[in-house]
mmCIF file of the N, C-alpha and C atoms, coordinates in Angstrom:
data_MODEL
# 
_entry.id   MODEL 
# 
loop_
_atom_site.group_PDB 
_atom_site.id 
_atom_site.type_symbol 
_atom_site.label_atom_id 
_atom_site.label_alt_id 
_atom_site.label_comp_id 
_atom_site.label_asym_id 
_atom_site.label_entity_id 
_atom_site.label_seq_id 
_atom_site.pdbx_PDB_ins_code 
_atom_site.Cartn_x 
_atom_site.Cartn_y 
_atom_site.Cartn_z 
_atom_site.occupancy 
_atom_site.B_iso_or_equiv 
_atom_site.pdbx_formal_charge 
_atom_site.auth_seq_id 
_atom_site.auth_comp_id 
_atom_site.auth_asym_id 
_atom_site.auth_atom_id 
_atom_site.pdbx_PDB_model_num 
ATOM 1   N N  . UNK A 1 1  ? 37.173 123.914 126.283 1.00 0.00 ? 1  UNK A N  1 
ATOM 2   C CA . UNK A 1 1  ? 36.194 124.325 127.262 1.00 0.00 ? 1  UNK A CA 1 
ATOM 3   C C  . UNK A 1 1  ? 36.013 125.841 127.179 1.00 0.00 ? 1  UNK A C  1 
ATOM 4   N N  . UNK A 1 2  ? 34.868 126.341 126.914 1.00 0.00 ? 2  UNK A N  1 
ATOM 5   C CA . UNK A 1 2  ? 34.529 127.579 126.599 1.00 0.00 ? 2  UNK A CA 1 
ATOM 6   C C  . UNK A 1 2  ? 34.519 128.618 128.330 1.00 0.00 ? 2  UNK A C  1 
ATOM 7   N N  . UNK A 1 3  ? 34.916 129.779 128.266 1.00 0.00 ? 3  UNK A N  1 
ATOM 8   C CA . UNK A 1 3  ? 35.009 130.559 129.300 1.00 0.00 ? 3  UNK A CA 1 
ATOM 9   C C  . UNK A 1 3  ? 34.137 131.434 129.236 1.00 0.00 ? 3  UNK A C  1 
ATOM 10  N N  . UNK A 1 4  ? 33.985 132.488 130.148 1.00 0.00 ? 4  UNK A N  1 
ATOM 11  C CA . UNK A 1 4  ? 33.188 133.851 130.012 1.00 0.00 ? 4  UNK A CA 1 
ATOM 12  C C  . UNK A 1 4  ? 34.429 134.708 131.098 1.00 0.00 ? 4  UNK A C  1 
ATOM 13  N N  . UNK A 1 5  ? 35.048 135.782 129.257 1.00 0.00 ? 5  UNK A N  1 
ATOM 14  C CA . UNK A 1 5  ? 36.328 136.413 130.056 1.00 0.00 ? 5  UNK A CA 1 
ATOM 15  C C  . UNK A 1 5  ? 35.490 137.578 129.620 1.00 0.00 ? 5  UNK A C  1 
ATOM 16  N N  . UNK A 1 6  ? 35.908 138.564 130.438 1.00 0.00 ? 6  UNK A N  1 
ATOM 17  C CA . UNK A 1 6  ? 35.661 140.242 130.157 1.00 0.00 ? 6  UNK A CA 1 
ATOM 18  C C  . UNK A 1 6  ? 37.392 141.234 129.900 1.00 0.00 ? 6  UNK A C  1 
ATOM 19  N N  . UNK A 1 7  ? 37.074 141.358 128.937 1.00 0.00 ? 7  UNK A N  1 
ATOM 20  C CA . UNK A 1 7  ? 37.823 142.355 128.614 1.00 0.00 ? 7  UNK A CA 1 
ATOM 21  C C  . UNK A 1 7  ? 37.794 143.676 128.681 1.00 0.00 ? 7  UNK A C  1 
ATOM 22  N N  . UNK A 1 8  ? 38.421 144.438 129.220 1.00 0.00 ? 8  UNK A N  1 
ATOM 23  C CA . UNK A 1 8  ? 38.835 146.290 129.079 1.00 0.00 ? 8  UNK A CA 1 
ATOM 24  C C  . UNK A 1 8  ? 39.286 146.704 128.431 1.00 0.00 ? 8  UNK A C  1 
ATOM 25  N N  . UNK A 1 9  ? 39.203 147.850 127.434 1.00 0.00 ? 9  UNK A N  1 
ATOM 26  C CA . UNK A 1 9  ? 40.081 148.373 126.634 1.00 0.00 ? 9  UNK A CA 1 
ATOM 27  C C  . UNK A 1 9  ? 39.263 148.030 125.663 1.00 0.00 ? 9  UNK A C  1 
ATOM 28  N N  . UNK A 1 10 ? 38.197 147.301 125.398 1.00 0.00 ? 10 UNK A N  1 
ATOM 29  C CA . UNK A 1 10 ? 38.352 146.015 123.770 1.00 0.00 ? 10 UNK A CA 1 
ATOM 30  C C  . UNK A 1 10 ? 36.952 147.445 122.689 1.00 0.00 ? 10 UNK A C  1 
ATOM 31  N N  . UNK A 1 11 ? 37.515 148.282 122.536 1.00 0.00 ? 11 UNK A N  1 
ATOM 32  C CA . UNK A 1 11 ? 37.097 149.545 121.859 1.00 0.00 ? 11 UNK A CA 1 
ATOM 33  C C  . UNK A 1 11 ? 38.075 149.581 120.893 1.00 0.00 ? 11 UNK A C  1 
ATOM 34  N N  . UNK A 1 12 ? 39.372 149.652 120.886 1.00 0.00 ? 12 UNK A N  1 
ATOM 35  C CA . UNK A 1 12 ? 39.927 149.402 119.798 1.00 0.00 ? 12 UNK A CA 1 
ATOM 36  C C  . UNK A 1 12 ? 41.896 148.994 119.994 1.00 0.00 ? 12 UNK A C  1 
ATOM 37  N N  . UNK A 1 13 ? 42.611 148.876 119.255 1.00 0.00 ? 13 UNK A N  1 
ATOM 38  C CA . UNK A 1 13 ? 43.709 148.000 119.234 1.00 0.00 ? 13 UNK A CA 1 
ATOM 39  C C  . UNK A 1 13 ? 44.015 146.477 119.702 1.00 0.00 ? 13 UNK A C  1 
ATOM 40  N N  . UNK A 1 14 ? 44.187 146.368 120.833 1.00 0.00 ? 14 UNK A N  1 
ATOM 41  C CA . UNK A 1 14 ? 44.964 145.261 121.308 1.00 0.00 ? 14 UNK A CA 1 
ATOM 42  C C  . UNK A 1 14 ? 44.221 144.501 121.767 1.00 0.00 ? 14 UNK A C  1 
ATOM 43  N N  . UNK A 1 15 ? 43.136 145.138 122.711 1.00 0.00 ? 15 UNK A N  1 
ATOM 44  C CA . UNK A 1 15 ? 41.593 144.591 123.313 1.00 0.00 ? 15 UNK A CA 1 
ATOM 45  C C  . UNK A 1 15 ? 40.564 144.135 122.734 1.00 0.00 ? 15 UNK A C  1 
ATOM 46  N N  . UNK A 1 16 ? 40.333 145.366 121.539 1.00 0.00 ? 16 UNK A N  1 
ATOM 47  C CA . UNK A 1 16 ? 39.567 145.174 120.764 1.00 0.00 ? 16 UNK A CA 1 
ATOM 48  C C  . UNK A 1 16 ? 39.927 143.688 120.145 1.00 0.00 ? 16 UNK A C  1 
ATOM 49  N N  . UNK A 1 17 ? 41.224 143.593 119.395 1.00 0.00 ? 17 UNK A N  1 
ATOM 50  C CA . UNK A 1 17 ? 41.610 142.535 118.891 1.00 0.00 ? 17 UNK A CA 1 
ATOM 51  C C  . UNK A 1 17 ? 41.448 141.026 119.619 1.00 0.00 ? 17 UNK A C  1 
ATOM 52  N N  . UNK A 1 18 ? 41.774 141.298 120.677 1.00 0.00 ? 18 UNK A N  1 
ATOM 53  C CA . UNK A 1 18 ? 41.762 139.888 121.974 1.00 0.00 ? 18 UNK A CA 1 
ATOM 54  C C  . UNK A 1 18 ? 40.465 139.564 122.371 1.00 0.00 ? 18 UNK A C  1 
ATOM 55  N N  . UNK A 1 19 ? 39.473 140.910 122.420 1.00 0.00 ? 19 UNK A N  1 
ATOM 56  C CA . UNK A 1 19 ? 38.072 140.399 122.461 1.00 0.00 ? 19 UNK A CA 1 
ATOM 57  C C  . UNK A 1 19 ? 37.579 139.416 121.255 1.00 0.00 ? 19 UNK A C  1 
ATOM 58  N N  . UNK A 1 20 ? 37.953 139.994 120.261 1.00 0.00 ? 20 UNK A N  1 
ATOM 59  C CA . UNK A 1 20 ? 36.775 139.247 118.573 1.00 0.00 ? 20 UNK A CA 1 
ATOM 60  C C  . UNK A 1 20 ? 37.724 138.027 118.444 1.00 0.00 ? 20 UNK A C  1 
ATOM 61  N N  . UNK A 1 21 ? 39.171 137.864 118.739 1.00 0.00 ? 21 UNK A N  1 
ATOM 62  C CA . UNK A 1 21 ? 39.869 136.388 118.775 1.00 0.00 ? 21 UNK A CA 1 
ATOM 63  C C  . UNK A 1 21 ? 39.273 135.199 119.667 1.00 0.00 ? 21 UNK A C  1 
ATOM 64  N N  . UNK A 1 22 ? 38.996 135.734 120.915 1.00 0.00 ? 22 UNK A N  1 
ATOM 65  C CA . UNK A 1 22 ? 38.738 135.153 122.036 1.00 0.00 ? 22 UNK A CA 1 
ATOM 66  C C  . UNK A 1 22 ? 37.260 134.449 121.713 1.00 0.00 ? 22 UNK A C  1 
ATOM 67  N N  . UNK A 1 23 ? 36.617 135.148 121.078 1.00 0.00 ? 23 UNK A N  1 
ATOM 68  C CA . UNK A 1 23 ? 35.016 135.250 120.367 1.00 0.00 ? 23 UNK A CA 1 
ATOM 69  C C  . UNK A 1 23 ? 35.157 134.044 119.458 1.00 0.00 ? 23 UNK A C  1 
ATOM 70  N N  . UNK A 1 24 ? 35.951 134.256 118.368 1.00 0.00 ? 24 UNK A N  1 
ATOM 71  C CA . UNK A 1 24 ? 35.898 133.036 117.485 1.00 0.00 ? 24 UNK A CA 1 
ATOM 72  C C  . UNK A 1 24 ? 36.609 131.933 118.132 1.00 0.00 ? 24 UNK A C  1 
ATOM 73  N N  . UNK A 1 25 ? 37.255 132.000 119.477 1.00 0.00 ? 25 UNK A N  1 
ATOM 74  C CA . UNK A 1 25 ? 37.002 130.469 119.765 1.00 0.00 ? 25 UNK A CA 1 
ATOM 75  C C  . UNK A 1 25 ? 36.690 129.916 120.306 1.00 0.00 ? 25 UNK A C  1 
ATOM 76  N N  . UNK A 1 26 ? 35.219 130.699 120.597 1.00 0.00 ? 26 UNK A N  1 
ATOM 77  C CA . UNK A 1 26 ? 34.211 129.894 121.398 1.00 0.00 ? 26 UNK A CA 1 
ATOM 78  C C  . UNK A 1 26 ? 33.668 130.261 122.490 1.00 0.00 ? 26 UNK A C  1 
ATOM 79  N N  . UNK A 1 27 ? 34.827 131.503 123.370 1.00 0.00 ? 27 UNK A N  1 
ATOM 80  C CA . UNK A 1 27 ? 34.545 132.009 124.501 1.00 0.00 ? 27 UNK A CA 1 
ATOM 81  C C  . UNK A 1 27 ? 33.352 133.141 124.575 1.00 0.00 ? 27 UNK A C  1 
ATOM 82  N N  . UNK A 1 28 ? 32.893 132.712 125.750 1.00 0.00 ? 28 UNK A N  1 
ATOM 83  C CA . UNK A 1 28 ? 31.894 134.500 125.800 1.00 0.00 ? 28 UNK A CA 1 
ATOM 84  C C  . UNK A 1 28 ? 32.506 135.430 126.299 1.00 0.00 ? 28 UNK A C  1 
ATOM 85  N N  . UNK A 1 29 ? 32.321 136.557 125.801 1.00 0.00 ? 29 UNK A N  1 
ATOM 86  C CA . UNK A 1 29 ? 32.806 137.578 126.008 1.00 0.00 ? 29 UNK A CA 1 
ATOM 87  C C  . UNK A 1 29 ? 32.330 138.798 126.550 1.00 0.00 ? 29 UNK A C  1 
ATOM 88  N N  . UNK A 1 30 ? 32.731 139.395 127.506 1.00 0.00 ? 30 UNK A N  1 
ATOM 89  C CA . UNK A 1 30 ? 32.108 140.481 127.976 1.00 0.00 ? 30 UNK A CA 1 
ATOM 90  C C  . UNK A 1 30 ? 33.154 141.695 127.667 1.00 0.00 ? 30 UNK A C  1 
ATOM 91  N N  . UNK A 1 31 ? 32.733 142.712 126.756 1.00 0.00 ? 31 UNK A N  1 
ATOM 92  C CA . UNK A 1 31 ? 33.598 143.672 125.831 1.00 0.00 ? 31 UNK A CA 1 
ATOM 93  C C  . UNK A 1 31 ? 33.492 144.708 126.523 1.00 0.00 ? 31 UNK A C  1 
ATOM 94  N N  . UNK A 1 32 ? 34.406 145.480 127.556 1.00 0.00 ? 32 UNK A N  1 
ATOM 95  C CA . UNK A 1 32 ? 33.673 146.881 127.880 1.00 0.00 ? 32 UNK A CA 1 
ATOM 96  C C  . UNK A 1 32 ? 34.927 148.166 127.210 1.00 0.00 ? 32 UNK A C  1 
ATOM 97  N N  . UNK A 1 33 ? 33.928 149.352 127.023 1.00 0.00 ? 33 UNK A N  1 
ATOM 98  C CA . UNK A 1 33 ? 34.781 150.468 126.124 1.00 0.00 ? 33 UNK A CA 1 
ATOM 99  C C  . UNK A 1 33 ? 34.419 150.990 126.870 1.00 0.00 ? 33 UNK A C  1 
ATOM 100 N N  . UNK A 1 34 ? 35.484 152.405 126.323 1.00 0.00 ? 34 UNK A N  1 
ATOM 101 C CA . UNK A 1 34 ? 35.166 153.206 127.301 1.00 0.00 ? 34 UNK A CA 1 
ATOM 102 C C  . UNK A 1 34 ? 34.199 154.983 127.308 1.00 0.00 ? 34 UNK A C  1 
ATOM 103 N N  . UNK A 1 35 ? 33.849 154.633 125.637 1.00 0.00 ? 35 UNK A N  1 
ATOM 104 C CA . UNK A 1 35 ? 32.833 155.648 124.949 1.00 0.00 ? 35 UNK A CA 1 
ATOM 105 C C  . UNK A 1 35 ? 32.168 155.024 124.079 1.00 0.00 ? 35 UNK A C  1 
ATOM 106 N N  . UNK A 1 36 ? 30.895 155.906 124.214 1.00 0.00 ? 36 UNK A N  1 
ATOM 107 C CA . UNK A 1 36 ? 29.835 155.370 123.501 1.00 0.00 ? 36 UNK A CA 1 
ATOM 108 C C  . UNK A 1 36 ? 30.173 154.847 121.742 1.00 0.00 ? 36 UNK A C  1 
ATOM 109 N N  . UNK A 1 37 ? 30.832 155.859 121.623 1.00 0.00 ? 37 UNK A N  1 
ATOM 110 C CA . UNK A 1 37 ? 31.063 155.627 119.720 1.00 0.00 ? 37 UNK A CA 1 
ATOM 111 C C  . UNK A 1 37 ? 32.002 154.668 119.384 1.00 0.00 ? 37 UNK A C  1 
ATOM 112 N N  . UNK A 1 38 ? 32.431 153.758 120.291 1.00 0.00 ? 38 UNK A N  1 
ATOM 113 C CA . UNK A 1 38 ? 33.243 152.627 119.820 1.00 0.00 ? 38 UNK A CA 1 
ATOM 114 C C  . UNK A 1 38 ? 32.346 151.355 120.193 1.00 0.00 ? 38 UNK A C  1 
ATOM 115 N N  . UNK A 1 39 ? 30.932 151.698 120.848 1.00 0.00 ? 39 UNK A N  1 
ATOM 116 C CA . UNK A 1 39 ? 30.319 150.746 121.060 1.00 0.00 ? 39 UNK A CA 1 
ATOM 117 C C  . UNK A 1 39 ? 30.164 149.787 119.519 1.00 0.00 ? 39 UNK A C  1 
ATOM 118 N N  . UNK A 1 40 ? 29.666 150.993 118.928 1.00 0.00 ? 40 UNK A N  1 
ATOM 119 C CA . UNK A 1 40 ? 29.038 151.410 117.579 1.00 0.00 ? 40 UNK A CA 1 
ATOM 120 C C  . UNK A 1 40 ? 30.324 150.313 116.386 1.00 0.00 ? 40 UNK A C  1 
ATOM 121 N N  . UNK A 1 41 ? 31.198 150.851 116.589 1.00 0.00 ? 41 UNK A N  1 
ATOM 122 C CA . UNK A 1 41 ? 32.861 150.155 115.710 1.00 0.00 ? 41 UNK A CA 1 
ATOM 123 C C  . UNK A 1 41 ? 32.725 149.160 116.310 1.00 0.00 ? 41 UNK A C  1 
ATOM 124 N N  . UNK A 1 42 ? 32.778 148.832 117.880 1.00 0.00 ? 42 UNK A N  1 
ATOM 125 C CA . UNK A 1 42 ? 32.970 147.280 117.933 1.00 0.00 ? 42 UNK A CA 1 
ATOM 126 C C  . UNK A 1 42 ? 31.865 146.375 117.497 1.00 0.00 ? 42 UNK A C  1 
ATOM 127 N N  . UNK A 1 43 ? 30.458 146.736 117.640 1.00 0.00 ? 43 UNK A N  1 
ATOM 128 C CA . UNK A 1 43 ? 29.437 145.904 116.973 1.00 0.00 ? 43 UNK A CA 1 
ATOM 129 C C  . UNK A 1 43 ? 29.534 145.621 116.001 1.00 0.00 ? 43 UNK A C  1 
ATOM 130 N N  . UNK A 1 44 ? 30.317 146.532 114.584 1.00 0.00 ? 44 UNK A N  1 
ATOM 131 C CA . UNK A 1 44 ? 29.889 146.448 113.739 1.00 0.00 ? 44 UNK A CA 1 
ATOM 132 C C  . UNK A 1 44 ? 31.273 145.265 113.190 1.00 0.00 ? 44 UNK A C  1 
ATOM 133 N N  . UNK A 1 45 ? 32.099 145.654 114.142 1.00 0.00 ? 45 UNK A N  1 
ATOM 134 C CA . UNK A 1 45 ? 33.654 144.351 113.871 1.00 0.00 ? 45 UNK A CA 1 
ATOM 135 C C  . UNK A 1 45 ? 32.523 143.239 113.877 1.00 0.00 ? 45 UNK A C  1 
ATOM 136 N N  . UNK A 1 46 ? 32.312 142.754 115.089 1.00 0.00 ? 46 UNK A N  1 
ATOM 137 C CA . UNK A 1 46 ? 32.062 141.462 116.108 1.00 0.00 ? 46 UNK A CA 1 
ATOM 138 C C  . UNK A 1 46 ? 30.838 141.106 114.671 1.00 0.00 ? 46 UNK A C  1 
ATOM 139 N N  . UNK A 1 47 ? 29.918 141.856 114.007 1.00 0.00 ? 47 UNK A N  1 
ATOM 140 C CA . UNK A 1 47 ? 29.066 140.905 112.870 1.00 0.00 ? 47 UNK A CA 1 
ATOM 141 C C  . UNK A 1 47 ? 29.604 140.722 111.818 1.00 0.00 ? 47 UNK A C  1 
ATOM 142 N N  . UNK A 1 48 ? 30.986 141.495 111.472 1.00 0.00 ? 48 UNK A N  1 
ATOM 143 C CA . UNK A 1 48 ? 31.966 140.687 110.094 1.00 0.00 ? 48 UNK A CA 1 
ATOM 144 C C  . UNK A 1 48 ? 32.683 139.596 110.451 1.00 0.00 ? 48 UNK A C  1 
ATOM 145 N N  . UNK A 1 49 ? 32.647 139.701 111.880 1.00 0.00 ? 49 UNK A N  1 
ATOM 146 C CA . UNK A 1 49 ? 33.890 138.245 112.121 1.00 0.00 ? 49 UNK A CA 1 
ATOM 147 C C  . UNK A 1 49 ? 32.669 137.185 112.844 1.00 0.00 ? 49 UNK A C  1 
ATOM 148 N N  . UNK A 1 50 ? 31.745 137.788 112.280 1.00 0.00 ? 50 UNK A N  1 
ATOM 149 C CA . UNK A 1 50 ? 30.611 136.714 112.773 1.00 0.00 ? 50 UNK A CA 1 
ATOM 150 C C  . UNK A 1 50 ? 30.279 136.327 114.167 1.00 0.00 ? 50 UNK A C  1 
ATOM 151 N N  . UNK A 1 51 ? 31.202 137.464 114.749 1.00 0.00 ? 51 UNK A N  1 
ATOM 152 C CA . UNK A 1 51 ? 31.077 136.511 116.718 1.00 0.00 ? 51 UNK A CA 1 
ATOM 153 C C  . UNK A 1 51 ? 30.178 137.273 117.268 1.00 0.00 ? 51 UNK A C  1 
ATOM 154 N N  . UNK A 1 52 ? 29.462 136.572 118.391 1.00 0.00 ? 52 UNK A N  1 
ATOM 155 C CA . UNK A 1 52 ? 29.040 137.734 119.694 1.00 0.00 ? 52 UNK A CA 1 
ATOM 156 C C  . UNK A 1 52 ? 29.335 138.257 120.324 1.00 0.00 ? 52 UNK A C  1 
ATOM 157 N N  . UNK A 1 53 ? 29.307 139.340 120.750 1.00 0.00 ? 53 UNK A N  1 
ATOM 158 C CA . UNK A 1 53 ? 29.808 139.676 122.334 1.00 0.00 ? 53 UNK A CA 1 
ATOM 159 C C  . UNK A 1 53 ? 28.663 140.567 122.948 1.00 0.00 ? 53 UNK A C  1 
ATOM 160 N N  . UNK A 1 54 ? 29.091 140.573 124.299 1.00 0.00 ? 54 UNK A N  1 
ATOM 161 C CA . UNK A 1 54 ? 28.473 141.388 125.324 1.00 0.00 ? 54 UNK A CA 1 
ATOM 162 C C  . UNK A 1 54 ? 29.066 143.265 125.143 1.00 0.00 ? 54 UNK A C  1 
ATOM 163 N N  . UNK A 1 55 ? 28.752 143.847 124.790 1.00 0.00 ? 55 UNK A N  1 
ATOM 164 C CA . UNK A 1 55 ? 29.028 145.068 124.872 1.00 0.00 ? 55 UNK A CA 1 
ATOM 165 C C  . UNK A 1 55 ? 29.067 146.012 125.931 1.00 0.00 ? 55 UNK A C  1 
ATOM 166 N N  . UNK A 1 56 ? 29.492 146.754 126.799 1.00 0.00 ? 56 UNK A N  1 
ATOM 167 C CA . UNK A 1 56 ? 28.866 148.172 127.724 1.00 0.00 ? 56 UNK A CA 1 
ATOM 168 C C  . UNK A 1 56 ? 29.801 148.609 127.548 1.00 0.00 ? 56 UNK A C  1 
ATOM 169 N N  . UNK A 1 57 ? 29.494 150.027 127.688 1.00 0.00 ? 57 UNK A N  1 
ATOM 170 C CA . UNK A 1 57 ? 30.566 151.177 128.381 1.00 0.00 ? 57 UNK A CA 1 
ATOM 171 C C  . UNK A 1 57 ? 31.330 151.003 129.715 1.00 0.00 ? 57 UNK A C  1 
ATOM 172 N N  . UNK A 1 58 ? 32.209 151.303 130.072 1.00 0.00 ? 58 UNK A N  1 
ATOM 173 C CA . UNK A 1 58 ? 32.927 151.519 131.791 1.00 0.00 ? 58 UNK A CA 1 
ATOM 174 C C  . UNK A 1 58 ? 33.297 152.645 132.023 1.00 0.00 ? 58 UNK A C  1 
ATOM 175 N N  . UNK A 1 59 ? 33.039 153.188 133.088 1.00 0.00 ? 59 UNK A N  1 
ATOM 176 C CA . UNK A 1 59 ? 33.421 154.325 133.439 1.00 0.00 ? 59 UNK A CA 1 
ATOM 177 C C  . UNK A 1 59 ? 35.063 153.887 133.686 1.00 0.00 ? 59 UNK A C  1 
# 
């Protein structure tokens, strides 16, 4: 059964990682970073591992 989790942090290491896992199995994802220029790195992960996600910044 597919979810819609949001993750913090998911810009890069551990988050990042748990977001694009979470992605390939099925879940939606809501990805938030916390600067603009990792928007940029995480998009460009999330179309090699083929998944979607929701992207924004968080203050």
């Amino acid at each position: 059964m597919a979810k819609t989790i949001m993750i913090t942090g998911a810009g890069s290491g551990l988050g990042k990682g748990t977001a694009l896992g979470l992605a390939k199995e099925g879940h939606k994802v809501i990805a938030a970073v916390e600067i603009h220029p990792q928007i940029t790195g995480l998009k460009e992960a999330a179309e090699k591992a083929g998944v979607d996600l929701e992207i924004f910044k968080m203050d």
